[in-house]
C-alpha positions in Angstrom: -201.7 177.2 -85.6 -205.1 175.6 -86.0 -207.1 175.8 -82.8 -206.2 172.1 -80.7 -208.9 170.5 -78.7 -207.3 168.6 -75.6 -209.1 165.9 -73.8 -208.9 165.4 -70.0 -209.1 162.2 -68.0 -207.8 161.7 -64.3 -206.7 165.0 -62.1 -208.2 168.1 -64.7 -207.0 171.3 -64.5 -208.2 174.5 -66.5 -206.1 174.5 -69.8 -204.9 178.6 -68.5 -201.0 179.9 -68.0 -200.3 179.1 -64.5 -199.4 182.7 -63.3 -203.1 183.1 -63.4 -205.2 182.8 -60.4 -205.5 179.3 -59.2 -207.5 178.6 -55.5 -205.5 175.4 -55.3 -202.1 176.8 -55.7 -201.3 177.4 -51.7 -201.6 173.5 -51.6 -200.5 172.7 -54.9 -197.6 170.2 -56.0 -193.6 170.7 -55.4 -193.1 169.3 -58.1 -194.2 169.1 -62.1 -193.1 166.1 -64.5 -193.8 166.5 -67.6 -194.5 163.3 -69.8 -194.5 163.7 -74.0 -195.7 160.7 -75.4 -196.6 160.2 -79.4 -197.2 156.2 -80.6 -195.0 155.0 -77.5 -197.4 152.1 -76.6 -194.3 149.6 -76.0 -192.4 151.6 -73.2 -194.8 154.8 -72.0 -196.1 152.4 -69.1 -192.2 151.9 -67.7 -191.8 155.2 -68.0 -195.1 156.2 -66.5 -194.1 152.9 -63.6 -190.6 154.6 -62.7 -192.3 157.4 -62.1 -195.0 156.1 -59.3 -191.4 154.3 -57.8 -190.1 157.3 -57.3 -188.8 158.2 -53.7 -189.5 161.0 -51.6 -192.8 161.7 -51.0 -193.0 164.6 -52.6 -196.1 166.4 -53.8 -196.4 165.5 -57.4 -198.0 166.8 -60.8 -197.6 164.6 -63.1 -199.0 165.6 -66.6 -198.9 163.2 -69.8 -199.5 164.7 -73.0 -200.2 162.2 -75.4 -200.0 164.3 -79.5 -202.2 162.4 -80.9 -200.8 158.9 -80.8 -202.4 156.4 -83.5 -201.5 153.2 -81.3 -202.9 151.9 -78.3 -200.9 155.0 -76.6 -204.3 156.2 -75.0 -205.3 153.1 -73.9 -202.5 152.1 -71.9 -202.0 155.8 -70.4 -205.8 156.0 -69.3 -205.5 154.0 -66.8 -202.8 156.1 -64.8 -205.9 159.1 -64.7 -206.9 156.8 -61.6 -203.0 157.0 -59.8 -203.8 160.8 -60.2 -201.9 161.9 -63.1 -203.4 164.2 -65.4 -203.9 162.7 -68.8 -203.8 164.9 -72.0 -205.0 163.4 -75.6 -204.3 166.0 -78.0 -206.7 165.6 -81.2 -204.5 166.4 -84.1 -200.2 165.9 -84.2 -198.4 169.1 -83.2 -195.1 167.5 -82.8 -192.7 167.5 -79.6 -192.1 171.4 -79.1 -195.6 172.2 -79.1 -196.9 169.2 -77.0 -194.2 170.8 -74.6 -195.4 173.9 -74.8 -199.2 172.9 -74.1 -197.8 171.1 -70.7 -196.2 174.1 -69.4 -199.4 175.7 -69.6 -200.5 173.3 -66.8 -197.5 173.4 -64.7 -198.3 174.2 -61.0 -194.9 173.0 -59.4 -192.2 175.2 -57.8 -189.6 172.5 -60.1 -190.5 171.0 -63.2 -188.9 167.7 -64.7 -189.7 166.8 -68.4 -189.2 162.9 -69.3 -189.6 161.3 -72.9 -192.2 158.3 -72.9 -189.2 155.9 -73.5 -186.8 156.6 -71.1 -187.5 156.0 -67.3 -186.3 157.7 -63.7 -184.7 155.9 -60.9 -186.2 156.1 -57.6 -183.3 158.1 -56.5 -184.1 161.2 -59.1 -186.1 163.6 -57.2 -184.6 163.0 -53.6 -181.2 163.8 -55.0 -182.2 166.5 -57.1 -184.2 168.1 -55.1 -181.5 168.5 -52.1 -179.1 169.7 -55.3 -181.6 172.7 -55.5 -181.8 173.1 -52.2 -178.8 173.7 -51.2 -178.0 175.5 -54.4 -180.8 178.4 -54.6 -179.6 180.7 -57.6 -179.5 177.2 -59.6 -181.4 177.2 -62.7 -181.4 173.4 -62.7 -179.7 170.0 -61.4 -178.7 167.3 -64.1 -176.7 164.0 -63.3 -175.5 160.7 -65.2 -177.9 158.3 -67.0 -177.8 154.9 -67.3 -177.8 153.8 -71.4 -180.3 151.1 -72.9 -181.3 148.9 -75.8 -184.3 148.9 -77.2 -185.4 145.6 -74.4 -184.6 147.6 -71.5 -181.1 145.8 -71.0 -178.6 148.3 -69.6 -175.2 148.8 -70.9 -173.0 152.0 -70.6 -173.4 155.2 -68.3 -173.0 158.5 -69.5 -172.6 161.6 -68.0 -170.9 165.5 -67.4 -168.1 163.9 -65.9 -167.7 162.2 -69.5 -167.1 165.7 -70.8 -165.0 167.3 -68.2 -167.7 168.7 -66.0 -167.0 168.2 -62.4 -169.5 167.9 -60.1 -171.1 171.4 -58.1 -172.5 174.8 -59.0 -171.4 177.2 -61.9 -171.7 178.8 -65.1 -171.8 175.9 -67.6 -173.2 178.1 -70.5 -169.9 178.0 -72.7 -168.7 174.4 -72.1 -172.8 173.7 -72.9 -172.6 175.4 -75.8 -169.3 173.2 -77.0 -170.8 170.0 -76.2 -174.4 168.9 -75.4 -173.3 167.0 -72.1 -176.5 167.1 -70.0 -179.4 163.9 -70.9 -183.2 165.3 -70.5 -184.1 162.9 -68.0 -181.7 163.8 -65.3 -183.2 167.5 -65.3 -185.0 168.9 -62.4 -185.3 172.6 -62.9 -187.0 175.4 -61.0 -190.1 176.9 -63.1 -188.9 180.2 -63.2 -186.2 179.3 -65.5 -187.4 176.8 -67.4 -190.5 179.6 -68.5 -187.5 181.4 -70.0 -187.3 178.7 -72.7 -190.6 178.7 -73.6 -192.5 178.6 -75.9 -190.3 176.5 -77.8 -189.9 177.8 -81.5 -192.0 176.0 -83.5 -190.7 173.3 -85.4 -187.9 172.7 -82.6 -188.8 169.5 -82.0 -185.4 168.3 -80.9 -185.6 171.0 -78.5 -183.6 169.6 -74.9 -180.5 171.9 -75.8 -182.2 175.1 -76.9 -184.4 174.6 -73.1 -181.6 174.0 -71.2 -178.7 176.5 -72.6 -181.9 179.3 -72.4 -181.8 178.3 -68.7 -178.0 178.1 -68.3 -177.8 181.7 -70.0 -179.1 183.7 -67.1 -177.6 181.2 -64.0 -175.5 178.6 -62.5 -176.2 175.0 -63.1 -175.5 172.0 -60.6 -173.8 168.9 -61.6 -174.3 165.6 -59.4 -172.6 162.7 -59.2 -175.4 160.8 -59.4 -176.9 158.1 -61.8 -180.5 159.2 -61.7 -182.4 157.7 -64.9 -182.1 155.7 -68.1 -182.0 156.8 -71.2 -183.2 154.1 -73.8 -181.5 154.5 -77.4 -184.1 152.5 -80.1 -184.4 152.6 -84.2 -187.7 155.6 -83.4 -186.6 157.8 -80.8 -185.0 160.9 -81.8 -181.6 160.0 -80.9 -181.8 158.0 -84.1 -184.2 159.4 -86.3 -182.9 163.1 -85.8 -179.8 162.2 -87.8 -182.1 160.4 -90.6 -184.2 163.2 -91.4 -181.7 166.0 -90.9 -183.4 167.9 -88.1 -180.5 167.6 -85.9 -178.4 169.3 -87.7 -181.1 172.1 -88.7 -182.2 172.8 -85.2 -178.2 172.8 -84.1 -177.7 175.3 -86.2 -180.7 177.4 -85.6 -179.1 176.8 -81.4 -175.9 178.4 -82.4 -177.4 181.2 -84.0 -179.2 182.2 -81.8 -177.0 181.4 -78.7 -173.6 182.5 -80.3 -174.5 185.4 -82.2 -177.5 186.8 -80.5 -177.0 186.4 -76.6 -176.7 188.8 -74.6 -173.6 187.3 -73.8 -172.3 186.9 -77.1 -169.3 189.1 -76.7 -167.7 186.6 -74.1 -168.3 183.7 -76.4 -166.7 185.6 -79.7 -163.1 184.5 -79.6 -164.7 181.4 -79.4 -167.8 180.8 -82.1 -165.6 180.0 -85.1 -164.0 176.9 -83.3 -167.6 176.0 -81.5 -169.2 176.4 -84.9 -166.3 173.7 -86.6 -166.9 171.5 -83.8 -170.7 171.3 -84.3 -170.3 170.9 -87.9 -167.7 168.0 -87.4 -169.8 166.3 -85.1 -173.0 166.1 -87.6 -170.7 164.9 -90.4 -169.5 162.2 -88.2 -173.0 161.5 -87.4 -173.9 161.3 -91.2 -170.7 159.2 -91.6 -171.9 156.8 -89.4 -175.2 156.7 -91.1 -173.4 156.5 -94.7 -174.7 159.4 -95.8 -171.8 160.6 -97.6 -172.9 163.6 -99.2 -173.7 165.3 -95.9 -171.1 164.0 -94.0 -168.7 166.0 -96.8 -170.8 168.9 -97.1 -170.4 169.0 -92.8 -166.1 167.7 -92.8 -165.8 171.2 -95.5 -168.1 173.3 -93.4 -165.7 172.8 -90.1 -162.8 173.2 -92.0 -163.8 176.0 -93.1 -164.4 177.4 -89.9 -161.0 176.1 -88.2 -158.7 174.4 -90.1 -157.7 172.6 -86.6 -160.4 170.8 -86.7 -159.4 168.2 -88.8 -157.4 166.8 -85.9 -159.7 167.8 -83.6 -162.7 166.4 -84.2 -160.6 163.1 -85.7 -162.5 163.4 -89.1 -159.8 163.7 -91.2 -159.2 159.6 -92.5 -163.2 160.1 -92.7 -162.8 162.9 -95.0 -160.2 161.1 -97.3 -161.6 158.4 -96.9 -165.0 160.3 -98.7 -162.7 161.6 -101.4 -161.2 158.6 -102.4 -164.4 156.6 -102.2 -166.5 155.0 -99.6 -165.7 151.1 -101.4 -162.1 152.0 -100.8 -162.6 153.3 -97.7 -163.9 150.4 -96.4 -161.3 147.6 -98.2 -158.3 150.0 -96.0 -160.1 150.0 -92.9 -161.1 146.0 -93.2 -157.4 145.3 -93.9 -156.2 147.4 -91.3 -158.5 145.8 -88.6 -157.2 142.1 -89.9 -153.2 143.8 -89.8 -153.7 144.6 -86.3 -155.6 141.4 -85.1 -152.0 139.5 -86.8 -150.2 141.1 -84.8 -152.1 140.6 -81.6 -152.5 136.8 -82.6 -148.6 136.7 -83.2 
């Protein structure tokens, strides 16, 4: 990669790893939160806002890496340099996983929370968390519920582990993790340590919250709060959307279960199980691509899990989606209108 120059404004530091010699460290911050912000002038000052709300008191670093917005990005996020944050204008596009891995290079904090520009923390977040971690020392990190949101802000559902079976305390979550994504990026809070494990991110990775947090959950246990701690806004940009679009969901996925299933050093626990976790990722990106009417990949995804366990046809409820592809998408839809109006009948009747 071409050499990036980095502008400072508000709290510098020396762009160096942070095991190296610092004079400030005996005094330094608790805590690290790590902002990634690229052409988020709409919502980076809420997120930016929820984070000076937060509660505690606790020594803070806050570090906002802006990678190379073309909006007024820079303009609004200048202006938090005088609340002390430091602010980091990257001068050409790198993309999300090397943005990230440029903040860790700066990270001073004993924990280290990483928060997208659009999504925000309640004030609750760090005191929570941080008594999670405390009372749970061999914990590589603490994650909770999040509060969904529209593009306006306007909150609707919560989501959480307890959604997917995880109760709340300390374990080994690395095989249920594996199986389902279940922990949101914005209720993190993770000790250093671990979260160096993860990086640098591969490049490209840019969709990179599961390959960070299952590298963490390889090697220790990980605490499960029943706590709403942040919100996590779902809009036609972020990558919760766009990921499906352009296919790199499903690329990095894959790219996560190779290297997680088949070249762990705990991949002989997880062997009875990687043909039926591998179906179950592939029927979840060609439900994805159903919902998206990209038929193509959405059959090319149904035949992959099938493939890989037959069961899965009932268990990842794809099969009328699959038929539905084979007979035709038109005719799919006619059944499925006349099938909704069948059923309102009968409730009007």
């Amino acid at each position: 990669m071409s050499a990036i120059v980095i502008c400072y404004f508000g709290r510098q530091s020396a762009l160096q790893p942070s095991n190296s010699p610092d004079p400030r460290s005996m005094n330094g911050p608790l805590i690290s939160i790590i902002v990634n912000v690229y052409n988020g002038d709409r919502y980076v000052g809420d997120c930016l806002d929820a984070i000076r709300r937060l509660q505690g008191g606790f020594p803070l670093q806050v570090i906002v890496i802006d990678d190379a917005s073309s909006d007024r990005t820079a303009k609004i996020i200048r202006r938090y340099g005088d609340a002390g944050f430091e602010i980091i204008h990257l001068a050409e596009n790198v993309g999300a996983a090397a943005a990230i891995n440029h903040a860790f290079m700066l990270v001073r904090g004993e924990f280290v929370a990483r928060i997208d520009y659009d999504d925000r923390y309640h004030p609750n977040f760090l005191v929570d968390s941080v008594d999670a971690l405390q009372r749970h020392p061999d914990a590589a990190f603490v994650c909770a519920a999040v509060r969904m949101m529209d593009s306006e802000g306007v909150p609707n559902v919560t989501t959480g582990p307890a959604d997917y079976g995880e109760e709340p305390g300390c374990r080994d979550r690395f095989a249920s993790m594996l199986e389902r994504h279940f922990v949101a990026a914005p209720t993190i809070l993770g000790r250093t340590s671990h979260w160096r494990r993860a990086i640098p991110i591969p490049t490209g990775m840019n969709f990179c919250d599961w390959y960070m947090n299952l590298t963490m959950a390889e090697t220790a246990p990980v605490v499960v709060i029943d706590k709403i701690i942040a919100d996590y806004r779902v809009h036609p940009l972020n990558m919760h959307a766009t990921k499906v679009i352009d296919g790199m969901g499903e690329r990095v996925t894959l790219q996560v279960l190779d290297r997680f299933l088949y070249n762990s050093p705990r991949r002989a626990e997880l062997a009875p199980r990687a043909s039926a976790i591998m179906a179950l990722h592939h029927a979840d990106w060609g439900n994805k691509y159903f919902g998206a009417r990209m038929d193509a990949d959405a059959s090319r995804c149904y035949r992959a899990a099938l493939r890989f366990d037959p069961a899965q046809c009932w268990k990842g409820r794809f099969i009328h989606r699959y038929i539905g592809l084979l007979v035709g998408r038109t005719i799919y839809d006619r059944v499925k209108h006349l099938a909704h109006l069948l059923v309102a009948s009968r409730l009007w009747a």
